[in-house]
C-alpha positions as CSV (number, residue, x, y, z in Angstrom):
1,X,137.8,120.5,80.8
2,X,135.6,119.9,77.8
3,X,132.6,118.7,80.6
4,X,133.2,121.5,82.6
5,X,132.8,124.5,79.7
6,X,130.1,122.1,78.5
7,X,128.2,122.0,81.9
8,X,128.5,125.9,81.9
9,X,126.9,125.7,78.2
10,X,130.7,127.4,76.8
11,X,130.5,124.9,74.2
12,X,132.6,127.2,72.2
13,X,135.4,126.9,74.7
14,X,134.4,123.1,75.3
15,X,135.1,121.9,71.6
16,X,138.9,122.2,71.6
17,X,139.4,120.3,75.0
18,X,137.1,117.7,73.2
19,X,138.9,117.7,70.0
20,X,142.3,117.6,71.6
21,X,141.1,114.3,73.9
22,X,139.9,112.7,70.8
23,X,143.0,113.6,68.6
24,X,145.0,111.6,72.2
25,X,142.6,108.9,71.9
26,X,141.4,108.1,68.7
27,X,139.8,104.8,69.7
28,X,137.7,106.0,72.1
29,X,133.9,106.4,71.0
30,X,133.2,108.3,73.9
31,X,135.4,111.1,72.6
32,X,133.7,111.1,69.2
33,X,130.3,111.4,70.8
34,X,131.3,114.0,72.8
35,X,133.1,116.4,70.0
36,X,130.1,115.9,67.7
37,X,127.8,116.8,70.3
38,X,129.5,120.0,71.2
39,X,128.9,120.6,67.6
40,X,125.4,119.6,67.8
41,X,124.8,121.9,70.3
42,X,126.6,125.1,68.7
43,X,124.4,123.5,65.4
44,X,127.2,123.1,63.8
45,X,125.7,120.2,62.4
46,X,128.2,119.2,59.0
47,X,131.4,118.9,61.5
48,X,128.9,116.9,63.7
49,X,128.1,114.4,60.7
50,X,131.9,114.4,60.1
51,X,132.6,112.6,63.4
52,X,129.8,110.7,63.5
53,X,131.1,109.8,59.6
54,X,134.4,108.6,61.6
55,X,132.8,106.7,64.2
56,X,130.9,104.5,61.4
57,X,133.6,103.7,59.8
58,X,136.3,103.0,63.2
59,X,132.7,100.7,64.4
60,X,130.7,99.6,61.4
61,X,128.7,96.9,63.1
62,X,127.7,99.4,66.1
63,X,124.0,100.7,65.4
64,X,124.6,103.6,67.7
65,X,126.5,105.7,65.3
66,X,124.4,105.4,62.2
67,X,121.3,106.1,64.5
68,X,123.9,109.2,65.7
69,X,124.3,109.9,62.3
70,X,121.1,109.8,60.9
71,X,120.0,112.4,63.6
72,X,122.5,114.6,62.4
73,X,121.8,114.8,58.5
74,X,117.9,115.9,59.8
75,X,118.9,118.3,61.9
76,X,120.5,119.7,58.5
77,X,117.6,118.3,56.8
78,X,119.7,116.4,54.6
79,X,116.8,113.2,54.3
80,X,118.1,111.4,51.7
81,X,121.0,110.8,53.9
82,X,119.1,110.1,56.8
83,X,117.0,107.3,55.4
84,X,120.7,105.5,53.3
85,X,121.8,105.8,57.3
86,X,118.5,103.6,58.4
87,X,118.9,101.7,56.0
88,X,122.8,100.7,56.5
89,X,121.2,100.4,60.3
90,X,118.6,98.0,59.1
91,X,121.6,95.9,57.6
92,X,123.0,95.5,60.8
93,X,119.8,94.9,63.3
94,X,117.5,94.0,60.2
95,X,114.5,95.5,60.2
96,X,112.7,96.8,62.5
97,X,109.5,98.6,63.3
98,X,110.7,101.9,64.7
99,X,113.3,102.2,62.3
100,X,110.8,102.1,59.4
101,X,108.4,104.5,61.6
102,X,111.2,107.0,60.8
103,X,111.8,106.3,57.5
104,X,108.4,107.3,56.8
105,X,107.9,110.3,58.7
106,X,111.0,111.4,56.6
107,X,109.5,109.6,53.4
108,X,106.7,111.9,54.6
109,X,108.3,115.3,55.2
110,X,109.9,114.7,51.8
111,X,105.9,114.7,50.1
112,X,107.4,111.4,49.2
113,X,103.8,109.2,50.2
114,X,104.2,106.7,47.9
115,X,107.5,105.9,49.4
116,X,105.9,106.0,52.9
117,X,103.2,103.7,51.6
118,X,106.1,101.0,50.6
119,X,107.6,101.6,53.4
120,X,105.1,100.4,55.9
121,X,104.1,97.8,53.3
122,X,107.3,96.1,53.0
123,X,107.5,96.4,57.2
124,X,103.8,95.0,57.4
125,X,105.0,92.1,55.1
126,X,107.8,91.1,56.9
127,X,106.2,91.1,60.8
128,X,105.9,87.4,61.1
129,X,110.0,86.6,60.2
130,X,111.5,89.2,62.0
131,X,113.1,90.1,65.6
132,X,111.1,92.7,67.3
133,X,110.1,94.1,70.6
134,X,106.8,96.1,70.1
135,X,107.1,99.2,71.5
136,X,105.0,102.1,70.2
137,X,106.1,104.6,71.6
138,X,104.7,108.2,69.9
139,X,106.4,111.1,71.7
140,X,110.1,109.9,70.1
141,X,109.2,110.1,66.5
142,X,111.1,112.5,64.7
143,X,108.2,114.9,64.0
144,X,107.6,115.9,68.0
145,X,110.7,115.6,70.0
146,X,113.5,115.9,66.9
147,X,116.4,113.3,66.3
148,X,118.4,113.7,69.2
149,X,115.4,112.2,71.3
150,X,115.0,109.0,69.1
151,X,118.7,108.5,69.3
152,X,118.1,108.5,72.8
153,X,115.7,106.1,72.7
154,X,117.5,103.7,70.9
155,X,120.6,103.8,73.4
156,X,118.1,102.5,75.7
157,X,116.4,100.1,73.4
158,X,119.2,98.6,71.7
159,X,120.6,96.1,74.6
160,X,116.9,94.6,74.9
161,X,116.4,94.6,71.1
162,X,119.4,92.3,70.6
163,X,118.4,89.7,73.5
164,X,115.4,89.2,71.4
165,X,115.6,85.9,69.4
166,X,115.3,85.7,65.9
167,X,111.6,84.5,65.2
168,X,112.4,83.5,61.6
């Protein structure tokens, strides 16, 4: 029923079917994706980050949360949070070129350029060690298309990302 109201864009009426599968199903990460983005899409963004919150800690090793997660503190603008959320995702993927693209452009929005500076040093520094696919790929950065978009992109990027082996 949730998909239904959803499809008819009655989120309002589509969160408690979603909540109610989730409370059934607990382990399911389809469930949490789906309640938090009912929420995304009425902006209620903090429950969002709530189940998203869950999510990381029922799969800690799964980048797709955190990248989840980070889209939903800048929706709420909360960048502080967003860039300790790329950075728990660089712990598990290790760095990574897009990641630190979007730790700048938040370094950025925050009039933080010194911080942006580092950050593309310390990336720059590290190219020859590190397991990359080079994708440059402009229209997903946070400024244009928002979060949701470069969570999106990573869903897709992700599988190939980890085939890649380590050139260190």
């Amino acid at each position: 029923m949730a998909q239904v109201y959803s499809k008819m864009k009655r989120n309002d009426q589509a969160i408690p079917f979603a909540e109610k599968a989730l409370k059934l199903d607990n382990s399911n990460k389809y469930y949490y994706n789906m309640v938090a983005g009912l929420y995304e899409k009425n902006k209620q963004y903090s429950q969002a980050v709530k189940i998203y919150q869950d999510l990381v800690k029922m799969m800690p090793d799964e980048p797709d949360a955190y990248f989840d997660l980070a889209a939903a503190y800048l929706y709420q603008e909360k960048y502080d949070d967003a860039v300790k959320t790329y950075d728990r995702v660089e712990k598990i993927i290790g760095l990574n070129e897009e990641v630190s693209r979007q730790k700048q452009q938040i370094y950025l929005r925050m009039n933080k350029v010194d911080a942006a500076i580092a950050e593309g040093k310390s990336w720059s520094s590290q190219i020859p060690t590190i397991r990359v696919i080079w994708f440059n790929w402009p229209k997903y950065t946070i400024p244009t298309s928002g979060p949701r978009k470069h969570c999106l992109y990573w869903r897709k990027l992700w599988p190939m990302v980890r085939a890649v082996p380590s050139s260190g």
